[in-house]
C-alpha positions, 0 to 999 in steps of 0.5 A: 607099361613104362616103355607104353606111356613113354611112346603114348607122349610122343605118338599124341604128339606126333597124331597132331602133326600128322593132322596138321599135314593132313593134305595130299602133299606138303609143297616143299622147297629144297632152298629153304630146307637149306637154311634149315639145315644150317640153322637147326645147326645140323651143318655143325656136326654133319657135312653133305659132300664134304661141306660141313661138320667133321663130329658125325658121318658125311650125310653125303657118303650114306647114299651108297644104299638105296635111302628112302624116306621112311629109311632115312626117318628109322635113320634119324630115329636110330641116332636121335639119342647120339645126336642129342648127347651131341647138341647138349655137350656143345650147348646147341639148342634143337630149334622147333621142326614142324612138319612144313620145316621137315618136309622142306628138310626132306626137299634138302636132302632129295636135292642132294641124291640122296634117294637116288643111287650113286653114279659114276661120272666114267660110265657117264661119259661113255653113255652120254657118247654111246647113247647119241647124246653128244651127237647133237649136244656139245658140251659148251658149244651148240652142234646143232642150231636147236641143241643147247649145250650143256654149259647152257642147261637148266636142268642139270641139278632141278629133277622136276625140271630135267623132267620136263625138258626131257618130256618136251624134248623127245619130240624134237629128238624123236624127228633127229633120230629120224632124219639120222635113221638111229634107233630111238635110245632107250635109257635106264635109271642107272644110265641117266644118274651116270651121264648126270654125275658126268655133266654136273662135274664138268667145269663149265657146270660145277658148282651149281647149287641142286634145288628140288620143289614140290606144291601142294599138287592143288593143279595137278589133277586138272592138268593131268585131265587137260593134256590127256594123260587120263584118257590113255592113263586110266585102269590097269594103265593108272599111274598111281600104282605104276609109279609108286617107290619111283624117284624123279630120275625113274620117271624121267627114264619112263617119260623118253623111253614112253615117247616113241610109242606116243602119239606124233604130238603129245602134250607140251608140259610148262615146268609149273604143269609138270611140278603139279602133276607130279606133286599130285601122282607122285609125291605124296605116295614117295614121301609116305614111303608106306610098307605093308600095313598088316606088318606095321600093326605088329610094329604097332604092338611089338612097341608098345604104341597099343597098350595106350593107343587102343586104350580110351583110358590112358587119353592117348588118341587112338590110332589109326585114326581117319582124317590124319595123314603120315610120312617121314617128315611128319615122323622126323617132325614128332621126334624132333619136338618131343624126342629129347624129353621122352629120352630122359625118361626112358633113361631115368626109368632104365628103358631102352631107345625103341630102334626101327629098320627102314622096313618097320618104319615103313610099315609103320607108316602104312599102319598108321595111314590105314583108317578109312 
C-alpha cells in the first residue's frame, strides 16, 4: 500500500499534464529543446556526439538500439534516482519541465537521430553513387543546371524538410530517369540513413546545426483533403495504420519509392503543407508510442497504480479517464516534476524504485490512453 500511495502522487500529477496536453499534437521546436537541454543543466553531466559532459553516458552513443519514445521515457525512468544523487552532489536544481518543454526535449533528441538507426558514412557513399544520386547531384558543383549540389542543400539536417523535397522532387527525377532509361531506384530506410551520415559529414556540410519541428497539426487534415491525398488514401489504403512506428526517414523512403506509381503530376507540398500534414498523421501516433493496452492494464496493476486509481476513497483520479491524452514527454514531464519528492519517500519507508521496460512503458501508455 505504501508502494500504491506513493505512485497515486505522481500518477495525480502526471493525469493533470496529460490534460493539459490533451490535443492531437504538441507543436514542438528542436531549437528550443536545445536550450532546454543546457539549461535544465542536463549538458553538465551528459554530452550528444561528444559535446558535453563526461559524469554520465554520451546520449549520442545509446542510438545503437532501436529508441522509441516510450523507450527513451522507461529510460529516463530507470535513471531518474542516479540522475538526481547526481544534481544533489553537484548542488543543481532541477528547473520545471512541463509537457510543452518536454515535448520540445523530445524535438531535441529527434533531431540528433536518436529515433533513427545508426548509419554508416562508407556504405553512404557507395549508395549515393549505386543508386544514381551522384549522376545529377555534385557535391559542391551543380552536374546539371536544375540539380543543386549538396554543399547548397537545405535539407540535410531538417526531416520534415528532407521530406518534402524528396516528395516534390521525384517529378523532376521521375522524367531524368526517363530521359536516361534508368530504372526508378527504390531506396531503404537503411540506404537513405547511410547516404545521410555521408553528406552531413563531408566538409563542405559539417557543422550544420539538425533541427526538428512539429505543429499542432491544426492544417494538416485540410491539406491533406485538398491536395487529394484522401481521395486514394482512404480505407484499407488509410495512412493512419500504415505509418504508425515510422520516423520521418521511413516515410521519406515511402514517399520516392510511391512516386512512380503516381499520377504524372502529384500535388506540390510547400514545407509548411508538408509539416501539417504530417504533424497531423504522423506525430501524435510516434510520440504516443502506445503498445498493447490489455498488457498495460496489468503494468497498471503489477505497479500498484490501481489500488488508488481505482479507488474513489484515496482521492486519487481515476485512471484511464476520457478527455486526457498520454506520451513520453508528458510521462518525462510528470517524473521531472514530482519524481525527487516521491523518491525520498519511497527510501524513507524502504521502498524500491518501480523500473519499467521500454515494452511496459509502451503499454502503459495504451492503457492510459484507453478510455473512450
Amino acid at each position: 500500500m505504501a508502494t500504491a500511495t506513493l505512485m497515486m502522487r505522481f500518477l495525480a500529477a502526471l493525469s493533470i499534464s496529460a490534460a493539459a496536453a490533451h490535443a492531437a499534437v504538441i507543436a514542438a521546436n528542436s531549437s528550443r529543446g536545445a536550450q532546454l537541454f543546457e539549461s535544465l543543466h542536463c549538458i553538465e553531466c551528459h554530452s550528444i556526439n561528444g559535446a558535453g559532459g563526461e559524469v554520465g553516458p554520451d546520449l549520442g552513443r545509446l542510438i545503437d538500439r532501436s529508441f522509441t519514445p516510450a523507450l527513451l521515457a522507461a529510460t529516463m525512468w530507470n535513471h531518474a534516482p542516479t540522475m538526481w544523487q547526481a544534481m544533489k552532489a553537484q548542488n543543481i536544481q532541477a528547473g520545471d519541465l512541463p509537457p510543452q518543454a518536454a515535448a520540445d526535449l523530445f524535438a531535441f533528441f529527434y533531431s540528433r537521430g536518436f529515433f533513427n538507426r545508426p548509419g554508416d558514412a562508407a556504405r553512404g557513399k557507395r549508395d549515393f553513387a549505386a543508386l544514381h544520386c551522384a549522376d545529377c547531384h555534385g557535391l559542391t558543383q551543380p552536374k546539371l543546371p536544375a540539380a543543386k549540389p549538396v554543399s547548397e542543400w537545405q535539407t540535410l539536417e531538417h526531416p520534415i524538410a528532407l521530406a518534402d523535397a524528396m516528395w516534390n522532387h521525384a517529378v523532376n527525377m521521375r522524367e531524368e530517369f526517363q530521359k536516361r532509361n534508368i530504372a526508378w531506384p527504390e531506396l531503404t530506410s537503411q540506404e537513405l540513413t547511410d547516404i545521410l551520415v555521408y553528406l552531413r559529414h563531408l566538409p563542405a556540410t559539417r557543422g550544420v546545426t539538425p533541427h526538428f519541428e512539429i505543429s499542432a497539426g491544426e492544417n494538416g487534415e485540410e491539406f491533406f483533403q485538398s491536395k487529394g491525398c484522401a481521395a486514394c488514401h482512404a480505407g484499407t489504403l488509410a495512412l493512419e495504420s500504415r505509418i504508425k512506428g515510422m520516423t520521418l526517414i521511413d516515410i521519406a523512403v515511402a514517399m520516392w519509392n510511391h512516386a512512380p506509381k503516381m499520377a504524372p503530376q502529384p500535388p506540390t507540398l510547400d514545407l509548411e503543407q508538408m509539416r501539417s500534414i504530417l504533424s497531423f498523421l504522423w506525430a501524435r501516433q510516434f510520440f504516443e508510442d502506445s503498445g498493447n493496452s490489455g498488457a498495460g492494464e496489468k503494468v497498471f496493476v503489477s505497479k500498484n497504480c490501481v489500488e488508488c486509481h481505482n479507488n474513489p476513497a484515496s482521492g486519487a483520479p481515476h485512471l484511464p479517464a476520457p478527455g486526457q491524452s498520454f506520451n513520453g514527454a508528458t510521462m518525462v514531464s510528470a517524473l521531472w516534476g514530482h519524481g525527487p519528492r516521491m523518491m525520498q519517500q519511497m527510501q524513507a519507508q524502504h521502498v524500491p524504485w518501480p523500473r519499467f521496460e521500454s515494452a511496459e512503458m509502451s503499454n502503459l501508455v495504451a492503457y492510459l490512453n484507453s478510455a473512450k
